[in-house]
N, C-alpha and C positions, 0 to 999 in steps of 0.2 A: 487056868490058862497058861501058857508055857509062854518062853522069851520071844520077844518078836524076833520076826528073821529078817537077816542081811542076807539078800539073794544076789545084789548088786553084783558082785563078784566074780558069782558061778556064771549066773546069765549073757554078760555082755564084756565085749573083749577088752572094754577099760579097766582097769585095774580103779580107778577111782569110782568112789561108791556112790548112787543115785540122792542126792540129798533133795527128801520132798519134803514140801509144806502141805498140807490138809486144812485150807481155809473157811472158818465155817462164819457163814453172814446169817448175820439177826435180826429182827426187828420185830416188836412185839408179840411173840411166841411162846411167852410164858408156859402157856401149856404142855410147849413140846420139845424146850429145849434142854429140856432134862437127858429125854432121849435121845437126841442129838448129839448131845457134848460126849456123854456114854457111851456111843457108836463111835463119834471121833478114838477119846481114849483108848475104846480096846482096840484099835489096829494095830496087825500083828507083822507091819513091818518098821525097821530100822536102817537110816538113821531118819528120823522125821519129827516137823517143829509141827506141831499143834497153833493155828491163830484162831481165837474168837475174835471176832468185832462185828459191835453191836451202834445200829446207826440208830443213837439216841431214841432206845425205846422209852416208850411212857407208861408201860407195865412193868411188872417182875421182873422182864430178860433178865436186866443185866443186874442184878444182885444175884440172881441165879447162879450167871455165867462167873461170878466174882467168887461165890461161896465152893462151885464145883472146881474150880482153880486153884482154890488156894488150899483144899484139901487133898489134889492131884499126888500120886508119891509113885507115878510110874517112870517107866524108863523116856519119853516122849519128852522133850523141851516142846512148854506150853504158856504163852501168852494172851494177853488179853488187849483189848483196844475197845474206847468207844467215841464214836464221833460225838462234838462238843453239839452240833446241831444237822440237822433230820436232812442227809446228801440226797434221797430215793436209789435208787438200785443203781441205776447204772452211773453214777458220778461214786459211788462205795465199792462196782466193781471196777474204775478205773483205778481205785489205790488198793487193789489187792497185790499188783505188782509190786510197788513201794515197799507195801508191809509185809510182804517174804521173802524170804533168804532161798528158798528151794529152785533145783532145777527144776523139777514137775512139780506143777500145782494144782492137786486138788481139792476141787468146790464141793462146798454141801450149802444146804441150805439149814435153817433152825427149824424147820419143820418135816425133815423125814429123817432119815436113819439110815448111814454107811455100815454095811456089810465090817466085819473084824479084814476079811481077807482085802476088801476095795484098795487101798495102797497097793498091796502088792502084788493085786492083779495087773496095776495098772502101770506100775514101774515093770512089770515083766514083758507087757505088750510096746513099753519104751524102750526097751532096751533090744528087745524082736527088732524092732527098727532100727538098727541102729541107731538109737538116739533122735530118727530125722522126723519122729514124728512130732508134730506141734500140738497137735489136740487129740486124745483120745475120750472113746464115750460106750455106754454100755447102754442094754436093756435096765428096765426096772421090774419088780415085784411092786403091784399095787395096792395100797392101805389104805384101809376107810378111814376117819377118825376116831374109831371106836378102836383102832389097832391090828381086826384081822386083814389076812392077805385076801385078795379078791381078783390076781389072776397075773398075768403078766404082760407089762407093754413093749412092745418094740418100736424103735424112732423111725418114725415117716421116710430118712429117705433109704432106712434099710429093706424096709415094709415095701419100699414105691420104687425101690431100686433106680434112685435118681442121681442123672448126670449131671453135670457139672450147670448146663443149659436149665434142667428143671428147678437146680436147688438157687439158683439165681432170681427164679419169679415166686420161688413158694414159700409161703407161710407158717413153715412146720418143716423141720429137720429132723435135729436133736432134742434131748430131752437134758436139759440143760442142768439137771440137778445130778448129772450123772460124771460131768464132764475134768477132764486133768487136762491141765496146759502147761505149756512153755512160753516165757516170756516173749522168746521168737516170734509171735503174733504181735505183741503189742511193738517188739522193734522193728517189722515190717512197714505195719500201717497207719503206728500211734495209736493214742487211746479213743474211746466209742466218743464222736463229736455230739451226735444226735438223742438227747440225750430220753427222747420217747421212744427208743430199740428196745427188742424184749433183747437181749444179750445173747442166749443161745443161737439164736438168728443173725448177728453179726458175726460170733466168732466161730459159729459150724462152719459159715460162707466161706471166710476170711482162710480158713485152714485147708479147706477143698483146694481156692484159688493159687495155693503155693504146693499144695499135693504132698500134705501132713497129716491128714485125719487117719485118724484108727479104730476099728470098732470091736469090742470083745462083747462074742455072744453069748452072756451070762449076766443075769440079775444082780448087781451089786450094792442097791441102793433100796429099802422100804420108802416108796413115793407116796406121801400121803396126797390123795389126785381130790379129795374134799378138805375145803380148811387154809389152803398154800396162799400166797403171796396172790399168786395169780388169777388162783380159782375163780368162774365163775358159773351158774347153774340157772337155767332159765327156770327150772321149778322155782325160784325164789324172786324172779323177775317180777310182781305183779300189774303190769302194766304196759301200754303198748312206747307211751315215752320215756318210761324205765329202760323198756330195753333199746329202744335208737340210742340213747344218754349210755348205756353202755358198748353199746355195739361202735357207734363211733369212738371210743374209747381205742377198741380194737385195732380199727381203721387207721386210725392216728399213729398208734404204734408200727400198725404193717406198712404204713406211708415213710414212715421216718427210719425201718430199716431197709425201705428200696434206695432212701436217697445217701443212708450210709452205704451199701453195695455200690450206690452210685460213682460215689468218691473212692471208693474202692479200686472198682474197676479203672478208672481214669488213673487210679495211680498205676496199677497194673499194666496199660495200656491196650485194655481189653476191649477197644472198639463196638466189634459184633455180641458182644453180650451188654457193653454200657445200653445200647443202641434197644436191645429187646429188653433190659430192666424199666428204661425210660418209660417205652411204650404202655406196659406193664403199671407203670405209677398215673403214668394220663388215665388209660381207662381208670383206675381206682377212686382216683379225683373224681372224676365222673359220678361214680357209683354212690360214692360219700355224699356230693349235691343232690343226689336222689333221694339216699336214706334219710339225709338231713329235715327235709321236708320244706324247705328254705326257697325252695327257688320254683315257679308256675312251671305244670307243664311242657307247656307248648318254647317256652322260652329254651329250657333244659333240653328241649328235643331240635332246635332248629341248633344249639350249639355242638350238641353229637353231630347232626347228621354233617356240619362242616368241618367236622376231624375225624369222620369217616367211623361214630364210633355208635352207630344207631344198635346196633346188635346187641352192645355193652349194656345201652342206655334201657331199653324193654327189657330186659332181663333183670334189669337193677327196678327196674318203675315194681315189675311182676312181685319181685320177690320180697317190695316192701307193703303192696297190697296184700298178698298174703297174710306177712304178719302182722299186720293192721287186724286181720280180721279173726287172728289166732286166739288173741287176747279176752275181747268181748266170748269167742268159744268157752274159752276158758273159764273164766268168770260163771255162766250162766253152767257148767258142768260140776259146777264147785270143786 
């Protein structure tokens, strides 16, 4: 493999050069962060600080991440970090900013694999912008656990070609393991308060709302879409209270990024869109007391019909009689 490249220079009309960090988050990945750290190292731009930090695994990580460091002898300045005890995701990406020194920063996770070229795809689509972009994001290449590729994804709201209005109520943007930022997000809006947000859903939003997103249509990333942080698979569900115990899971998290949007917006002063997120989070509430299975009824349905949200409400009743009745199928199909 030849020297990495400083393109900084050619590309963008400052003469000072893009210093990126490549932050890679860990947490019990033993399996996979061999290839991980491996993908971080061979990127083939310069100048760029390599961070591992490992939010106190209780496997192998982090002797891994210890052993592949301190035999490191490339051109890349590379450290290591691990929390003393167990942040969860989003209080470890609140100190990714701390613990980099870069203008662009990007994310991987410990469980897929950065492309060699991902830096400096992604400082060239910074620099295209003049610098104004705050978050840029790519497709992925999808990887089984077993390692081969199995096709390619595109982010929802390239796929859905959504506005500002749709990416405000939806559940799905970015593909978050794709993503490079600038601190300029976190000096906006401060850092994620709520701390059940899936993150790529706060900071895709967060970057739309100041009109910094950038999107480069090329696969930079092997997404392992079995196996991740987040993964989950109804083949493995076996049960119908397995899955409401997961499924509100879900709910929780899409509740707690309408109510960061919320704060968002209000800081913004985005009146007409705080106003249709709200709404957006009532019916949700709503639909979550249905799945729950917690409340009679008749009860459930006299409290729709006086917030005007009976439509929400059958449709939420339907959809968990359905899967009520999925399961016992299941079962008896072996």
């Amino acid at each position: 493999m030849g020297a990495p490249l400083n393109k900084a220079r050619a590309l963008g009309g400052n003469d000072e050069p893009v210093k990126a960090t490549l932050f890679l988050i860990t947490y019990n990945q033993e399996r996979f962060i061999r290839e991980a750290i491996q993908g971080a190292f061979a990127q083939t731009y310069s100048p760029l600080e390599i961070v591992i930090s490992d939010d106190a695994s209780t496997d192998d990580t982090f002797r891994i991440v210890q052993e592949l460091c301190a035999t490191y002898s490339g051109p890349h300045r590379v450290r290591h970090n691990r929390n003393p005890v167990n942040l969860g995701l989003i209080r470890h990406i609140n100190r990714i900013t701390a613990l980099s020194s870069g203008e662009l920063i990007v994310y991987a996770a410990g469980d897929d694999v950065s492309l060699a070229v991902r830096t400096e795809k992604m400082v060239e689509r910074y620099l295209a912008s003049g610098r104004r972009a705050t978050l840029i994001h790519s497709s992925v290449s999808l990887m089984c656990e077993g390692g081969a590729i199995e096709g390619i994804r595109v982010p929802p709201i390239i796929e859905g070609g959504m506005g500002l209005a749709e990416m405000a109520e939806s559940g799905a943007l970015i593909i978050g393991a794709t993503v490079a930022f600038t601190k300029q997000i976190e000096g906006v809006f401060g850092p994620i308060t709520h701390e059940r947000c899936i993150e790529d859903l706060v900071m895709g939003f967060r970057s739309a709302l100041i009109g910094g997103i950038e999107y480069i249509d090329e696969p930079l990333v092997l997404y392992r879409h079995e196996g991740g942080l987040t993964a989950q698979s109804i083949q493995r569900t076996t049960s119908f209270d397995d899955f409401v115990t997961r499924k509100l899971r879900g709910v929780d998290g899409y509740l707690a990024v309408l109510m960061q949007r919320m704060d968002d917006l209000r800081l913004m002063g985005n009146v007409q869109l705080l106003e249709r997120v709200r709404m957006k989070r009532s019916a949700m509430l709503l639909s979550r007391k249905v799945l729950s299975g917690s409340f009679p009824f008749f009860k459930l349905a006299a409290y729709a019909h006086k917030r005007g949200q009976l439509a929400v409400f059958f449709r939420s009743w339907v959809r968990r009689l359905k899967w009520r009745g999925f399961f016992p199928l299941k079962q008896f199909l072996g």
